[in-house]
C-alpha positions in Angstrom: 33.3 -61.0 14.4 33.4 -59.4 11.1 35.6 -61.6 8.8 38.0 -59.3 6.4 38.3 -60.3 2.6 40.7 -63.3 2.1 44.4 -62.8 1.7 44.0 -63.6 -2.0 40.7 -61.2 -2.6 43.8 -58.6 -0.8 46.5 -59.9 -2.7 44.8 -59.2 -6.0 43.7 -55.4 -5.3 47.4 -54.5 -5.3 48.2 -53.9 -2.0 51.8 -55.5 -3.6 54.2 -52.9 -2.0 51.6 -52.4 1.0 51.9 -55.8 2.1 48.7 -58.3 3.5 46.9 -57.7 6.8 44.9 -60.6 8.0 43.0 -60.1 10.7 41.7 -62.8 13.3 38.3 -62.6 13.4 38.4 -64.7 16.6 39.6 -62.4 18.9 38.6 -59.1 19.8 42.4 -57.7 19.8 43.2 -59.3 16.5 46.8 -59.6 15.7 47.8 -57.8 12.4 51.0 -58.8 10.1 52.1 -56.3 7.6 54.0 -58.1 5.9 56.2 -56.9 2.3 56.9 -59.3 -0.5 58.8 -58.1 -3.0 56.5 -55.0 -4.4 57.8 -51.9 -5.6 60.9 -50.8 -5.3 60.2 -47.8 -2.5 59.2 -50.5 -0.6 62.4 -52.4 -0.7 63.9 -50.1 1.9 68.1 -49.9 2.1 67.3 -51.3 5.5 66.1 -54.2 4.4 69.3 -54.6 2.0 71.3 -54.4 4.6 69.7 -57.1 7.2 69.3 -60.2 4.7 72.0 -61.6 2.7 69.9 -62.5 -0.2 68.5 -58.7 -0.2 69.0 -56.3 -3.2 67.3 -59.7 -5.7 64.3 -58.4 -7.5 61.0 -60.1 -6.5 58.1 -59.8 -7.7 54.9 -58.5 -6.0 52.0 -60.4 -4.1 49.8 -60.1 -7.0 52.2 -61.7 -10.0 52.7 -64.5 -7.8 49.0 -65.3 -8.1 48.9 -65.1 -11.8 52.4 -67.1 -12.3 52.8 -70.3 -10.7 56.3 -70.2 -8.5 59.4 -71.5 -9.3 61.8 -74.1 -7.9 64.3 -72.1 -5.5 62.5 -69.1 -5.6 63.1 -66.8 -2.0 60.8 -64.0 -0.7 61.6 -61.8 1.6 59.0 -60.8 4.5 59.4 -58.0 7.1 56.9 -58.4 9.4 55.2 -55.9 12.3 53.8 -57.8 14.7 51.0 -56.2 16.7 48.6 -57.0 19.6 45.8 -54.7 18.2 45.0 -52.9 15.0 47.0 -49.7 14.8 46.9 -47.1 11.9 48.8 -48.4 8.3 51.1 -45.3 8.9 52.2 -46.4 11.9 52.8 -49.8 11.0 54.6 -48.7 7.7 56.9 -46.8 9.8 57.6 -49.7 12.2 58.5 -52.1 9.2 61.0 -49.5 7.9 62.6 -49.3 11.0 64.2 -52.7 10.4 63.7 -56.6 11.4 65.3 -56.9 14.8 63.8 -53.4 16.4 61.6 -53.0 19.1 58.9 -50.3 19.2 55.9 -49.0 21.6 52.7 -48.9 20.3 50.0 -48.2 22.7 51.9 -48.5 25.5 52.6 -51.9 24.4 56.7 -53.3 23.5 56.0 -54.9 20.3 58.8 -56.7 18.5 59.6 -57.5 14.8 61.2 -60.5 13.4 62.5 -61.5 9.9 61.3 -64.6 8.2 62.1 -66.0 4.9 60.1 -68.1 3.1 61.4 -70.3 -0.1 60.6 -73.2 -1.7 63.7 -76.1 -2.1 64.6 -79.0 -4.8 62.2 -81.3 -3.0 58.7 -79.5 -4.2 58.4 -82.2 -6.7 58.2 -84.8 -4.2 55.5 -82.0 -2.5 57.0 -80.2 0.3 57.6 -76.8 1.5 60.3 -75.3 3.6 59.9 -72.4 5.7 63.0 -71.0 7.7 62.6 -68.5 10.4 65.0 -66.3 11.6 64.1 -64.8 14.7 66.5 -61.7 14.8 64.6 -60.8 18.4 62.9 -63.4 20.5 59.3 -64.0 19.5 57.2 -67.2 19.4 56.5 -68.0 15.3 53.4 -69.6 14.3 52.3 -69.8 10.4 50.5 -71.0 7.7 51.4 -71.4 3.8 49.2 -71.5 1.1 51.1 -72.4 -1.7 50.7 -74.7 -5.2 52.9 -77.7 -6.3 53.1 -77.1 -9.8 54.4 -80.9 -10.6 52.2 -82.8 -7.8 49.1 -80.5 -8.0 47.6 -78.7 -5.1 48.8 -79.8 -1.6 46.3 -80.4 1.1 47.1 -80.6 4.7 49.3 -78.2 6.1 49.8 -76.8 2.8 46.8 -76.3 0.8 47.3 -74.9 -2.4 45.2 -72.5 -5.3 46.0 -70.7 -7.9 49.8 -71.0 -7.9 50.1 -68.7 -4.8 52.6 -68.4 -2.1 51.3 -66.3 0.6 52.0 -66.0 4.4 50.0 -65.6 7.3 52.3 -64.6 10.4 51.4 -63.8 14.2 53.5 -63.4 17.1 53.8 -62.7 20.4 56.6 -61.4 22.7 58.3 -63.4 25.3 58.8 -62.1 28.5 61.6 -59.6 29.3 63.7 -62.7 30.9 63.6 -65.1 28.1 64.4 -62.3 25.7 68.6 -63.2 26.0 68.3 -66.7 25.7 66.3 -66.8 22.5 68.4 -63.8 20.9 71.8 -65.4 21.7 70.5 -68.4 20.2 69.2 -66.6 16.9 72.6 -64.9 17.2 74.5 -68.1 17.2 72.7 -68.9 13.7 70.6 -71.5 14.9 67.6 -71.0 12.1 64.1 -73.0 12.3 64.1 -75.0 9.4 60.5 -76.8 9.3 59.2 -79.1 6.7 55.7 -79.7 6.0 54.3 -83.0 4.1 51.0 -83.5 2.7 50.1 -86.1 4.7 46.1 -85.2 5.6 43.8 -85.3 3.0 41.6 -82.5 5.2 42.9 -79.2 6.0 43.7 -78.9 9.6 46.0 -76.6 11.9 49.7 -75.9 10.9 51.7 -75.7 14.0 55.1 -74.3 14.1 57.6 -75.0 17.0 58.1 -71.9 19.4 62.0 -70.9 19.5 61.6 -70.4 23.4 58.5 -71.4 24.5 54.7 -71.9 23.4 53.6 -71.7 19.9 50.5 -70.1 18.4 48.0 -72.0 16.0 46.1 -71.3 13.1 43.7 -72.9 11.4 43.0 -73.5 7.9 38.9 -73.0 7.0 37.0 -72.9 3.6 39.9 -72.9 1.4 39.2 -72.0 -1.7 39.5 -72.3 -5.7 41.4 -68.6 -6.0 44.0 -69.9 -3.3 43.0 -67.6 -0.4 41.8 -69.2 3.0 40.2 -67.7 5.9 42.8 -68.1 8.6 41.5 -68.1 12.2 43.2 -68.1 15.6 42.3 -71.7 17.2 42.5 -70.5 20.4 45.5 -73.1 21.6 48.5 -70.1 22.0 49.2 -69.4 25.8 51.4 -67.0 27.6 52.3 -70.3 30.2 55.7 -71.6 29.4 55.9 -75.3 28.1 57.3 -77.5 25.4 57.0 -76.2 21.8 54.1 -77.4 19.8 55.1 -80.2 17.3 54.1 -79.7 13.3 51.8 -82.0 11.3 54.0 -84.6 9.9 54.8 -87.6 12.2 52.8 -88.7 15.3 54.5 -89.6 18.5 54.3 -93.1 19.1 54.1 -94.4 22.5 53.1 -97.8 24.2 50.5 -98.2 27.5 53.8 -98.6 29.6 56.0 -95.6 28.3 52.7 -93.4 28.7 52.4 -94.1 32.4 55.9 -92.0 32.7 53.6 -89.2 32.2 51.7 -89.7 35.5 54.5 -88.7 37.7 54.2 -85.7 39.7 57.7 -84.2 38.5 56.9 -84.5 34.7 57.1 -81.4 33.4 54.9 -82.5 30.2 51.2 -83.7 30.3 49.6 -86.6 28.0 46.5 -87.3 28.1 45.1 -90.5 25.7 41.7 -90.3 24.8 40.5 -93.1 22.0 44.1 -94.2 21.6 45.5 -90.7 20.7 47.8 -88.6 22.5 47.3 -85.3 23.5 49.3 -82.8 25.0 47.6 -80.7 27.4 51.1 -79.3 29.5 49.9 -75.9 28.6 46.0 -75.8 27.5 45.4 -77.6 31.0 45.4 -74.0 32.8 42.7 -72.9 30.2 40.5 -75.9 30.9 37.2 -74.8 32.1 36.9 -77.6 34.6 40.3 -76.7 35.6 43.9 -77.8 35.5 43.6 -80.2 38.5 41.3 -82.1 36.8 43.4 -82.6 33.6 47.1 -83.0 35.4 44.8 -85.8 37.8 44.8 -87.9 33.8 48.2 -87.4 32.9 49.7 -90.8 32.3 46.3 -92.6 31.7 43.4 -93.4 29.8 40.8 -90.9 30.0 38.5 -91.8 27.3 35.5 -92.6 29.7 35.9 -89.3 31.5 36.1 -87.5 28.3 33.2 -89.1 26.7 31.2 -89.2 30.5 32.3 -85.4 31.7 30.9 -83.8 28.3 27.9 -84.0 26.1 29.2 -81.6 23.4 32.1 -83.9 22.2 31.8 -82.1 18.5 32.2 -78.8 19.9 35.1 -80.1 22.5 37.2 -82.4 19.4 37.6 -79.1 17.8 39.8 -77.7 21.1 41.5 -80.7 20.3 42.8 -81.3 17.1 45.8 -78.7 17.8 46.6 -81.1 20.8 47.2 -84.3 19.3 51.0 -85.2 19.6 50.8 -89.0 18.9 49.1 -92.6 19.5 49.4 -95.7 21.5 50.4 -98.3 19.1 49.1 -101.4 21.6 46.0 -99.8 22.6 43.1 -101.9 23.8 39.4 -101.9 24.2 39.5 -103.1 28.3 36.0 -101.8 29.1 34.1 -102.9 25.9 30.9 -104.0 28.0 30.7 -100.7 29.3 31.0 -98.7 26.1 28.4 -100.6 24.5 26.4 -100.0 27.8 27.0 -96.6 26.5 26.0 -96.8 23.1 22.7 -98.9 23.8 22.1 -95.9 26.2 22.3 -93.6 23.7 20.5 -95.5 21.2 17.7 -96.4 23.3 17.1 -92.5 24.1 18.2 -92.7 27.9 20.0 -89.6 27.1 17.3 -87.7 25.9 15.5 -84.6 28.4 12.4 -84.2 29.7 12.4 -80.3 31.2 8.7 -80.8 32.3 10.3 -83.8 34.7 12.8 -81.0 36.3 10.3 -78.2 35.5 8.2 -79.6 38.3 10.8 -79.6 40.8 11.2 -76.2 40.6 8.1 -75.9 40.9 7.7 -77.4 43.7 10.5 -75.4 45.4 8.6 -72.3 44.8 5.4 -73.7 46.7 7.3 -75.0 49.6 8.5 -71.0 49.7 5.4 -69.8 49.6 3.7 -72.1 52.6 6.6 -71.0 54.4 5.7 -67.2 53.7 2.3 -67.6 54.5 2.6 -69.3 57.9 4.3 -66.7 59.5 1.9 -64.7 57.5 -1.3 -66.0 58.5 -0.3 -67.3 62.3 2.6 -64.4 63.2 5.9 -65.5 64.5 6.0 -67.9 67.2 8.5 -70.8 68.0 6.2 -73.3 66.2 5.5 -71.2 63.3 9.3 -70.4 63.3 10.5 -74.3 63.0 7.5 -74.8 60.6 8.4 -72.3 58.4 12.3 -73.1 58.7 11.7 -76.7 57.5 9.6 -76.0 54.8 12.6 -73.8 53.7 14.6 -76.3 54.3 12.9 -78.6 52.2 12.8 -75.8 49.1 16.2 -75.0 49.3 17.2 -79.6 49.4 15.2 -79.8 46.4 16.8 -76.7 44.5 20.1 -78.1 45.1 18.7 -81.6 43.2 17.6 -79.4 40.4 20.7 -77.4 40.3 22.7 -80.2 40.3 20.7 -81.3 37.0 21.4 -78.1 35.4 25.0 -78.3 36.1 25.6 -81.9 34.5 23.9 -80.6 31.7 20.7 -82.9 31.8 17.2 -80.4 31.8 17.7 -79.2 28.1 19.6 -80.5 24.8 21.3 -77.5 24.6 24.3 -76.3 26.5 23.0 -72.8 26.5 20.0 -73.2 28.0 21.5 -76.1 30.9 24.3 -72.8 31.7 21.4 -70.0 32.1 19.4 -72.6 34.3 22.4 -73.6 36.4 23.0 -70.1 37.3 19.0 -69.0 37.8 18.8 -72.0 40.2 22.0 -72.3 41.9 22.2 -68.2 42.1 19.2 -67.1 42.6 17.7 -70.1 44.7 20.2 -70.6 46.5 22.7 -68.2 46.4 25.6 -69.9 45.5 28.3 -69.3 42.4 28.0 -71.8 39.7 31.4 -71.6 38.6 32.3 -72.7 42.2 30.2 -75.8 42.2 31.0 -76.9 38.8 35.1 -76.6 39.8 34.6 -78.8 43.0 31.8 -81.0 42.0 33.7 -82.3 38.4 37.1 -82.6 40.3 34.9 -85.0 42.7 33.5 -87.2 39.4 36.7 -87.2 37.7 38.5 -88.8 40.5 35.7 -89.7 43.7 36.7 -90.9 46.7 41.2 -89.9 45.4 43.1 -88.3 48.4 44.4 -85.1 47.3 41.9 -84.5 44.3 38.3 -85.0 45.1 37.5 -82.1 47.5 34.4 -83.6 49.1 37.1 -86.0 51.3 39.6 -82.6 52.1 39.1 -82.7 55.5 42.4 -84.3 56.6 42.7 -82.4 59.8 39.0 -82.5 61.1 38.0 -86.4 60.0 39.8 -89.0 59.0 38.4 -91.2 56.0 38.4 -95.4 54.8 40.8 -97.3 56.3 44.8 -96.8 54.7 44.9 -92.6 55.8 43.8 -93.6 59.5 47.0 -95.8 60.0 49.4 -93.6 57.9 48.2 -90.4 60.1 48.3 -92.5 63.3 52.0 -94.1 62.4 53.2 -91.0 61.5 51.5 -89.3 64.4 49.9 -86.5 62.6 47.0 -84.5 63.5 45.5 -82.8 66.4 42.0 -84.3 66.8 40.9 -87.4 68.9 39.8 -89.1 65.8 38.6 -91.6 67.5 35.3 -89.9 69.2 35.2 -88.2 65.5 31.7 -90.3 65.4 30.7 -88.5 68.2 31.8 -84.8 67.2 30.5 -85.4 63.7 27.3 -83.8 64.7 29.1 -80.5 66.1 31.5 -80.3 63.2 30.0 -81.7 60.6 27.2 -81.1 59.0 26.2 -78.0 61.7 29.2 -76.6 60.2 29.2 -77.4 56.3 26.7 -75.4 54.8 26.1 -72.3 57.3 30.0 -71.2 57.8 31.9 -73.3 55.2 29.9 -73.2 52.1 30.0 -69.6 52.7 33.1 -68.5 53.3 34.4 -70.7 49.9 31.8 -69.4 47.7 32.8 -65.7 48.7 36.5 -66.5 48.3 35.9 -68.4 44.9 33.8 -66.0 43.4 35.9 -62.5 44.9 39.3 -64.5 43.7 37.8 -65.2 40.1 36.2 -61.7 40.0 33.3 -63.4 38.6 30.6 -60.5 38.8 27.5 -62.6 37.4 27.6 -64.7 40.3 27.8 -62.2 42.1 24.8 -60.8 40.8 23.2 -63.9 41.4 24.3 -64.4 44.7 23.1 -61.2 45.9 19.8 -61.4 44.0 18.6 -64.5 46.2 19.8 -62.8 49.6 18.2 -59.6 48.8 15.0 -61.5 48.3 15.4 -63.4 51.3 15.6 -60.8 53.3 13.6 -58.4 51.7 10.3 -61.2 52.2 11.2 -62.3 55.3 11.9 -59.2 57.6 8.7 -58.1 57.1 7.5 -60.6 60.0 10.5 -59.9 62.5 11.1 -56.8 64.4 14.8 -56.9 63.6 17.4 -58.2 60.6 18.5 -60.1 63.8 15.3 -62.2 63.5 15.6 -62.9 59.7 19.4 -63.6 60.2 18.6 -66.6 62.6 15.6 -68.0 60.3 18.3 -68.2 57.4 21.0 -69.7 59.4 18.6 -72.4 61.1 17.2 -73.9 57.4 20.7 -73.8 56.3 21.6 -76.0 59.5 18.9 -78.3 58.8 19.7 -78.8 55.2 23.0 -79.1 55.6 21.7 -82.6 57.4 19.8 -83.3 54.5 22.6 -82.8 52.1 24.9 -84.5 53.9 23.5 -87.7 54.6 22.3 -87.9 51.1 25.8 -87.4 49.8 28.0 -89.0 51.6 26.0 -92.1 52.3 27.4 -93.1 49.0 31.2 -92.3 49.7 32.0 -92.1 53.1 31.8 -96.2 53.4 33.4 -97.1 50.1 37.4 -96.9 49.3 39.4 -94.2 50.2 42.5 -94.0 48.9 45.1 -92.6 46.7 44.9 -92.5 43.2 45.6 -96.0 41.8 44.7 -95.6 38.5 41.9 -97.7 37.8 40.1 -97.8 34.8 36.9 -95.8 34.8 34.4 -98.4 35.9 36.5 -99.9 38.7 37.2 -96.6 40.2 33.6 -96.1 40.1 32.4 -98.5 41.4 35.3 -98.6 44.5 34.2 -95.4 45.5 30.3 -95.4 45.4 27.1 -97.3 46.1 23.5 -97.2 46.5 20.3 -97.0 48.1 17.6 -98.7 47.5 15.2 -97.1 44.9 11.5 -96.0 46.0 9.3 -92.9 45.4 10.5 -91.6 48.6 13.9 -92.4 48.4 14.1 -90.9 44.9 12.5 -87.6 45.8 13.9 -87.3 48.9 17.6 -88.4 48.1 17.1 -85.9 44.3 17.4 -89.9 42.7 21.5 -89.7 44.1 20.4 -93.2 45.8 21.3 -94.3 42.3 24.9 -93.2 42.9 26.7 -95.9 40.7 24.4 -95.0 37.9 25.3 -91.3 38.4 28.7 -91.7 39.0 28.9 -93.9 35.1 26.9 -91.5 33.4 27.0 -87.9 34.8 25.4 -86.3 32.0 22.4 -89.2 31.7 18.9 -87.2 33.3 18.2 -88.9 36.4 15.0 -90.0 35.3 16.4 -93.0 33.1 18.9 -94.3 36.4 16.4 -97.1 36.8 16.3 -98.0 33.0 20.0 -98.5 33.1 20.9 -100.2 36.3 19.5 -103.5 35.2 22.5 -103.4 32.6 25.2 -102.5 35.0 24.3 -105.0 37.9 24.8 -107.5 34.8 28.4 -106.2 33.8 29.8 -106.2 37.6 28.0 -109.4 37.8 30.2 -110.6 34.6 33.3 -108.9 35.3 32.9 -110.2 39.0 33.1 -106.4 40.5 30.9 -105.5 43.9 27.9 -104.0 43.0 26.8 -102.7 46.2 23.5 -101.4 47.4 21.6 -101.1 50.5 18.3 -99.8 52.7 18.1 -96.2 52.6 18.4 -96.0 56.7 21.1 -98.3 56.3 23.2 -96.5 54.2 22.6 -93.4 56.6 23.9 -95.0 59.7 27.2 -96.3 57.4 28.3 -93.1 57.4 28.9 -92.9 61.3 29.8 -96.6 61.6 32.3 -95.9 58.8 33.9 -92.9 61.2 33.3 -94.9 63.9 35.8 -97.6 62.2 38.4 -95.4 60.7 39.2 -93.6 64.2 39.5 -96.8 66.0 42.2 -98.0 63.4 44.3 -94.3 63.9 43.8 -95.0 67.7 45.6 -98.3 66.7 48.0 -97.3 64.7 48.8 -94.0 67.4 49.1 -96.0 70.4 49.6 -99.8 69.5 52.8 -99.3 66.6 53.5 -102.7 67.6 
């Protein structure tokens, strides 16, 4: 990530007729731009006389315009080669001479070249700067100036100015073959993008320049400085997905709580998000969120400040993905869950955020022993059915208490730094357990972001096999849909359910997720923790046969475990579609607890404290009982069930619960009247 000398530093060692390269530092294909401003005259090609109207002027190269401070109604002419990768300054020289509006193959690659002007109009006293982009071929424009008001001083915001300097940083990339017509006719037609820019930030920030067919790339503006050049980076917020055209600087979007819910609908084609009372536009960047575009689309329409500021601990690092996003604000929006962020901020103040790895570090621990007594019984006493069941639950018991400490790593709760929380989470969860991270951390933030919401929390996907809470039961039985007798689905619980969760299903979606993703360090991981399995254990059985079955059986016991510790908390609660409830409402429909204990807590991994959990997913669960003091008094307050019961209570819920929502599809089935 070498960063190149600044377009300035370039400008000044008289690469004039040569024309400017920046190079994204970013990426590891960096785009290039050779772009021609004026310079000498071999460089002002016949072809470029011909293909511009205001061709054949004399202009003067890039580095007089850094020692003479432009002048009103002044045009520059750019031809620009736009490239995917760095490519030899022959090569490229040869492309520009070949015209704006021709296509070329470099690499193997059909590259495209587009003609922009850039001038400045009668309104740079009042500081502005126009650019107008004539795509002569269909590309998608994105670009930054870096110019000087000479009556207003130097403008900062999209425009940030030095030295009296008008430089310009292009990238583009091709659309694909079918939207090549469209755009062209369009250009064709005369239809020019004519953009201005005000100085309305005080901070620089990224200039973002409508697409003329689709998505737009950004750039961002860092460390400008006194000669006028500025390290221009790729922000990372272009896509190849189709979408609406991102908006530049200038005015924000305004929009009320009502005319934001229009968003929500399943057939709009354009995602908002509001997070703090800004709008953000995520149509596109939602399929390049890492916890997936299900999660963001399940927002669009609402308020997800409390998921945003719950769902991540790194919000510096996450604001900066951001910032190219924002599209407007909601002018009437209100502070509805005020108790609860100030919950939040006494939390944080009061250090209930803070880690303790020796707290986890002893769990793990602990896993490893109950390995090893498990090894040395069959050891020490041979194989035998006791030793065998012996030996299977004190796997059993490892392999519960590694998916706790997993699950700490993967909310980001062992260490204070993300790094360290990844590499854990995929030592524990691969290696110990033989699972792919990337797969829990899709499903298991799709289940926080919306628990207990038909259609996007995949711990309640099981439509055809059990029917959940009390509204899908009477819609399946009215509409008589299904094939199961869902009303003995108490009974066959115990043959489909947990016997069936961790030893076949588990399985077979961790293969598929991690062999569709082609996500090989899982796969490492994975097959690190089976070799070891089997590598130990087969040394007391005469066959793989024998080591096979020993696996299978602690899986079919923990699945048990892991089950009733789960669903306990979810299985009784409300079960519905998603009605859009504020953050703390939804959470608090769709979880509870059990009762807290030293048993309870070490044998449940502290998920007894659900609600606590379910508020705060990144809070270590060490400091659950510290908080839940403070949120018994705000659903108190706010007059919201706070509900919490026996541990062995909570575990026979779950089959009363089934028990309850068959008998109401039997009714609905049978009884319509």
């Amino acid at each position: 990530r070498q960063r190149g000398p600044t377009l300035a530093a370039q400008a000044r060692s008289g690469l004039s007729g040569g024309g400017l390269r920046a190079r994204s530092w970013r990426r590891p294909a960096c785009i290039s731009a050779r772009t021609a401003i004026g310079g000498s005259p071999a460089s002002r090609s016949s072809t470029s006389d011909r293909r511009h109207p205001s061709a054949g002027r004399r202009h003067p190269s890039a580095g007089s315009l850094l020692q003479h401070r432009p002048h009103v109604g002044r045009v520059q002419l750019a031809h620009v080669v736009l490239l995917g990768a760095p490519v030899a300054a022959r090569q490229r020289h040869q492309n520009a001479a070949a015209g704006a509006g021709a296509a070329c193959d470099v690499g193997g690659v059909r590259r495209r070249m587009v003609r922009v002007q850039v001038a400045q109009d009668h309104r740079v006293g009042a500081g502005r700067e126009v650019l107008e982009a004539e795509a002569l071929h269909a590309v998608r424009l994105s670009a930054v100036l870096i110019g000087e008001n000479p009556d207003a001083g130097p403008l900062r915001g999209d425009i940030v100015g030095g030295a009296g300097s008008l430089l310009q940083h292009l990238e583009a990339q091709p659309l694909a073959d079918e939207d090549c017509n469209a755009s062209s006719a369009r250009a064709a037609a005369g239809a020019p993008a004519a953009l201005s820019v005000a100085p309305d930030c005080v901070e620089p920030r990224q200039a973002r320049i409508p697409s003329l067919g689709g998505d737009a790339l950004c750039v961002e503006l860092q460390e400008v400085q006194a000669t006028g050049g500025a390290r221009a980076r790729t922000a990372g917020c272009g896509s190849r997905r189709r979408g609406p055209p991102l908006r530049l600087g200038g005015k924000m979007e305004k929009f009320t709580t009502e005319s934001i819910k229009e968003y929500s609908k399943k057939d709009s084609k354009r995602k908002l998000i509001v997070i703090h009372g800004k709008v953000y536009d995520v149509t596109t960047f939602m399929h390049r969120h890492p916890g997936g575009a299900k999660l963001l689309g399940s927002y669009s329409g609402e308020d997800a400040t409390d998921a945003f500021v719950a769902l991540h601990n790194d919000k510096a690092l996450v604001e900066k993905y951001m910032k190219p996003l924002e599209c407007g604000v909601v002018v009437d929006y209100e502070d509805n869950l005020r108790d609860f962020r100030e919950l939040r901020k006494v939390a944080e103040t009061s250090g209930w955020f803070a880690t303790k790895p020796f707290f986890f570090f002893k769990y793990l621990v602990q896993c490893w022993l109950f390995e090893l007594a498990a090894v040395f019984i069959l050891w020490h006493w041979g194989v035998n059915l006791l030793t065998f069941v012996a030996a299977a639950l004190l796997l059993c018991t490892a392999q519960a208490q590694a998916g706790w400490a997993q699950h700490d790593y993967g909310h980001l709760s062992v260490f204070n730094s993300r790094r360290l929380n990844h590499i854990g989470h995929e030592l524990v969860v691969g290696h110990l357990k033989g699972a792919s991270s990337h797969w829990w951390n899709f499903r298991h933030f799709l289940h926080h972001s919306k628990p207990n919401v038909v259609g996007t929390d995949p711990d309640i996907g099981v439509p055809y096999v059990f029917l959940l809470g009390d509204k899908m039961p009477k819609e399946w039985g009215q509409k008589k849909r299904g094939f199961m007798p869902y009303n003995w689905q108490h009974d066959y619980f115990w043959l489909l359910g947990p016997p069936m969760l961790l030893p076949l299903y588990f399985h077979f979606e961790n293969v598929y997720f991690t062999l569709k993703r082609r996500n090989l360090r899982d796969l490492m991981w994975t097959v690190s923790f089976f070799a070891k399995f089997f590598y130990v254990f087969n040394h007391f059985f005469s066959s793989w046969w024998g080591t096979f079955a020993l696996y299978m059986f602690t899986r079919y016991l923990e699945s048990h475990w892991f089950v009733a510790c789960t669903q306990m908390s979810h299985i009784p609660m409300d079960i519905d579609r998603d009605q859009r409830r504020d953050w703390f409402s939804m959470q608090l429909k769709a979880t509870m607890n059990a009762e807290g204990g030293s048993f309870n807590d070490w044998f449940t991994g502290h998920l007894n404290y659900q609600i606590e959990h379910h508020l705060f997913p990144t809070m270590p669960r060490h400091s659950y009982p510290l908080v839940q003091p403070h949120v018994k008094r705000i659903c108190s307050k706010h007059g919201i069930p706070y509900v919490e019961k026996p541990l062995g209570t909570a575990f026979a819920d779950i089959i009363r619960s089934l028990k309850k929502s068959g008998e109401l599809w039997f009714e609905a089935y049978y009884m319509p009247g």
